[in-house]
C-alpha angles and dihedrals in degrees: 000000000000107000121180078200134043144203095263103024120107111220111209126275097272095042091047091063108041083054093049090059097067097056093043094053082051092049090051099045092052093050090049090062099061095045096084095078095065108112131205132066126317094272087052089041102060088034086064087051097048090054088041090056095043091052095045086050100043087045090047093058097031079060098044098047103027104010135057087328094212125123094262124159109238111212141156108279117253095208086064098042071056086055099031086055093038100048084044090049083047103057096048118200094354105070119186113183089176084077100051097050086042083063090036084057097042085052100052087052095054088041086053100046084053093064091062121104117337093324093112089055092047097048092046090071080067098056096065117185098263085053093053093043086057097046087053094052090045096053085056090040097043094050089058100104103040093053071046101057084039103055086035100045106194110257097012119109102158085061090045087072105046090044091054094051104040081051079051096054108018095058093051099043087043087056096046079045095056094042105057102022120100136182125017088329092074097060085052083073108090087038090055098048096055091043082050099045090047101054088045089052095046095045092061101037110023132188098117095122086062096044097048076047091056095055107040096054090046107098124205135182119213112279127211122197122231126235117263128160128219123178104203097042088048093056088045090045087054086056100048077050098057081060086050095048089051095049099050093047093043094046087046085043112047091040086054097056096041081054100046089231122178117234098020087162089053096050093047102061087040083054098043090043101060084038083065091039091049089049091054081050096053093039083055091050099041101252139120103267120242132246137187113275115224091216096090095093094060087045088057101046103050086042092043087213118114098168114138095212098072090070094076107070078048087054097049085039095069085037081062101051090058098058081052109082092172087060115045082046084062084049097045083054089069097129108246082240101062098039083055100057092046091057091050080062107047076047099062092046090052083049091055096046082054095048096044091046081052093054099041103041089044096245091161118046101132138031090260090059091058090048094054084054105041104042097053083054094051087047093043086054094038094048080048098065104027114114124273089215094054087058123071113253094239094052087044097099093051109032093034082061105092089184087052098051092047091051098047085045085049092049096051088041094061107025099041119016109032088026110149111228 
């Protein structure tokens, strides 16, 4: 690949920034999309944000500089926001976040004890091509109902109808969109659907002016979650993880090899390693944890800059949102709508790089194979929508989690019942 930038090289001030700016409007749009499941009141709301922001932009430097060192995105993981909705549907009326982050934190430190030593390589012989194929469709299929529930918001018909119909145009025009946009402009895709779909959903149905005031005259202090231990979100939590795992090694991965970069296997376990660190971190704070995102490589090619360091403006930028209560409070007013339709997209996409890694690496030769990979997907749906009340309270966690029960049915499928001797 012909790049005007390396890994290494440093572009000039002005061109490091304009560079910059494009990772950082990605890094922002992606971080918009998992704030939606903080609970509390507004003040509570944009605090969450504001850590959310800090730890995105603190995990996006701590990689570039001491971790993989690759120009990578940093976002909230969207196999935790699976668990995080999934552990809040489960508790009912009685939430109890202290327990969620508690899991969040047990999973960063077991994230992070992997990445000693050669475990990574050793567990990696357990996660063959058709599994991560599947964990990449259940992340799109689990998350279903909630883009549902988003862009459908309960007892609220006159949202039913714009929601139908913005689904109806945005996915369409942000496809034409992808397919036809080069250069920086096409990371500016995700960033330009959710300004245009604000200012649509404001312009029809108003009240943003009260609701930025809301939230800019709410105060909050920093809150730190207490400890508190639950045996069946913890083992859900481990699973989430597994996803998590996959994801980071396969974003620091595939853009090291794009990249020719020497000591990929070092890198990686520098990179999974601080991934674990920053969710113990974000468990400790209260918030969903980060990954790596597997998007840089298109960034890089359309940009034609892989330097790492302009990922660090990028980096400060989110640090500074955070300082900044007014306007995270503008970006804590995103309509539900909007951000769920947003999120049907970045699923699709995650759909088609399943799909196309199924296609290229030969996942699906027999009918068997099919069968390893459908029937964790039909469990995963069915586990999604099956009543809370029908399920024991203690088994919730685990077989409420739709995500959970397809990996677990994944894992027997292929290890055990379709296992090749």
């Amino acid at each position: 690949m012909n790049l005007k930038y390396g890994l290494e090289d440093r572009p000039q001030m002005g061109q490091l920034l304009l560079y910059s700016l494009q990772w950082f409007v990605l890094s922002v749009a992606v971080v918009i999309t998992a704030l939606f499941i903080a609970v509390g009141s507004p003040a509570e709301k944009v605090l969450y944000a504001q850590k959310v922001f800090a730890v995105m932009g603190v995990a996006t430097i701590v990689q570039v500089l001491w971790g993989h060192k690759l120009p990578i995105v940093v976002g909230p993981a969207s196999v935790l926001l699976v668990g995080i909705i999934t552990a809040l549907a489960s508790q009912g009326e009685a939430v109890n976040t202290n327990k969620i982050y508690t899991a969040i934190l047990i999973g960063g430190v077991a994230v992070a004890m992997l990445s000693v030593g050669r475990t990574l390589e050793r567990i990696q012989r357990i996660f063959t091509p058709r599994i991560v194929v599947a964990i990449l469709m259940l992340i799109s299929f689990t998350l279903a109902p909630t883009i549902k529930n988003l862009i459908f918001p309960a007892g609220d018909e006159a949202r039913h109808i714009f929601g139908l119909w913005f689904t109806l145009a945005a996915i369409p025009l942000m496809s034409f969109a992808a397919a036809r946009w080069r250069g920086v402009t096409s990371s500016l895709l995700v960033p330009l659907a959710l300004l245009i779909g604000c200012i649509i959903y404001y312009a029809i149905y108003g009240g943003y002016g009260e609701m930025f005031d809301r939230y800019s005259a709410s105060e909050g202090s920093l809150l730190i979650p207490a400890l508190e231990f639950d045996g069946g979100i913890i083992v859900a939590f481990l699973f989430c993880y597994v996803a998590l795992l996959i994801n980071d090694i396969g974003s620091i991965q595939s853009l090291g090899a794009m990249l020719g970069t020497p000591d990929i296997e070092r890198r990686n376990r520098r990179g999974v390693g601080l991934t674990g660190v920053m969710n113990i971190v974000s468990g400790g704070l209260g918030v969903i944890g980060p990954v790596n995102f597997s998007m840089s490589p298109g960034v890089i090619a359309s940009s034609s800059c892989a330097s790492r360091f302009a990922m660090l403006p990028a980096g400060v930028g989110l640090i500074v949102c955070a300082f900044v209560p007014s306007l995270i409070a503008v970006l804590s007013s995103i309509p539900d709508t909007v951000i769920g339709v947003i999120l049907l997209y970045l699923m699709g996409t995650q759909l088609a790089a399943g799909f196309h890694m199924m296609a290229t690496n030969g996942s699906v030769v027999s009918f068997h194979d099919g069968l390893i990979l459908g029937l964790p997907v039909m469990v995963s749906l069915l586990f999604c929508i099956v009543p809370m009340d029908v399920i024991p309270s203690l088994l919730r966690p685990i077989i409420g989690n739709g995500f959970v029960m397809g990996v677990i049915t994944i894992l027997f499928l292929e290890h055990v019942v379709f296992r090749k001797k």
